[in-house]
C-alpha positions, 0 to 999 in steps of 0.5 A: 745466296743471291745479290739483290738487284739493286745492288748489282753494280756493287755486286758486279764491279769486281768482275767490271774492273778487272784488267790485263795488266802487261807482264812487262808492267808486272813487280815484284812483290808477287804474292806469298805463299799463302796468298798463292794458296788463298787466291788458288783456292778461290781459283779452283771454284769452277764448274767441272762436270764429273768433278774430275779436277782437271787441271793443275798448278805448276809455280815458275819463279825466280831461278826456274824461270831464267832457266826455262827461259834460257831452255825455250831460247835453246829450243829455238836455236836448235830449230833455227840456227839464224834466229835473230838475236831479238826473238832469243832475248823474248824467249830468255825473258818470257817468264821473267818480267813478274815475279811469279808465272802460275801454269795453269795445266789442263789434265785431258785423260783420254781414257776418261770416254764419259767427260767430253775433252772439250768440258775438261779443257773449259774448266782448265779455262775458268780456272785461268780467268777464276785467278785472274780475278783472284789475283786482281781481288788481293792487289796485284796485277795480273795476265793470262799468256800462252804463245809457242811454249803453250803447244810446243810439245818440247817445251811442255815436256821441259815443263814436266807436262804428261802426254795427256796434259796441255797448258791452258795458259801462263798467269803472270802475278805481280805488282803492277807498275802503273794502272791499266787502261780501259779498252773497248769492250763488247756490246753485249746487245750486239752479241745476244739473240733469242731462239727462234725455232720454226713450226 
């Protein structure tokens, strides 16, 4: 099924809304189960060659993100004993401005030779962006992080990640506590060209 095209906009303007909202400008509420379930749901609709589902979902909230946090600031400690007190505050407090964290998890298997890594790690992409949207649809605000806990091999592990796994980003879900502002965003006239190949 396809939108007329003299309904595009209407068609296109969750897509033309959507915003990053600060995770710092994330409240509680966060959704429920249910609703974490229905915008997952949604979420998992993206392209995935091979069906291979190569990604999945681990929720961090409440008392699991203070300790995560207070993990990842002894993870920096023990690599810098000098670490300034700010920068431990930041890792204490990485997952606990909203409500609920979502780990989207790129599963990678590099026993799968016939689907190239690249497209598995795209779908764990389109998945990030897909509950972004999700979120965005239902009410709430939401962001898509990473930061060093993203590709620090210690901390994955404190996550639960296999060896053959790897985040593909940290989806902050929450009430947003004020509107997200606009900013500048690309032309796309500036970005397209057309294939020209020689005779």
């Amino acid at each position: 099924m396809t939108a007329s095209a003299n309904n595009s906009d209407t068609a296109l303007a969750a897509l033309d809304q959507r915003r990053s909202v600060p995770a710092r400008q994330l409240a509680p509420p966060g959704p429920d189960e249910a609703t974490l379930l229905r915008m997952l749901q949604s979420a998992v609709r993206v392209p995935d060659h091979g069906k291979r589902v190569p990604f999945r979902f681990i929720r961090v909230a409440g008392e699991s993100a203070v300790r995560l946090g207070e993990a990842l600031a002894a993870l920096t400690l023990a690599r810098d004993p000098d670490a300034p007190p700010a920068a431990l505050d930041k890792d204490r407090q990485r997952f606990t401005h909203a409500p609920l964290v979502v780990v989207v998890v790129a599963v990678m298997d590099p026993a799968d030779a016939q689907i190239p890594e690249v497209e598995r790690l795209l779908s764990a992409g389109s998945v990030c962006f897909a509950l972004l949207q999700a979120a965005q649809a239902l009410g709430f605000g939401a962001c898509w992080l990473t930061g060093w806990p993203a590709h620090d091999t210690q901390a994955q592990r404190l996550m639960g990640l296999a060896e053959h796994e790897q985040v593909a980003g940290f989806i902050h879900i929450g009430t947003p506590l004020q509107d997200a502002p606009e900013r500048n965003r690309p032309d796309p006239r500036s970005l397209l060209q057309d294939l020209v190949l020689g005779e």
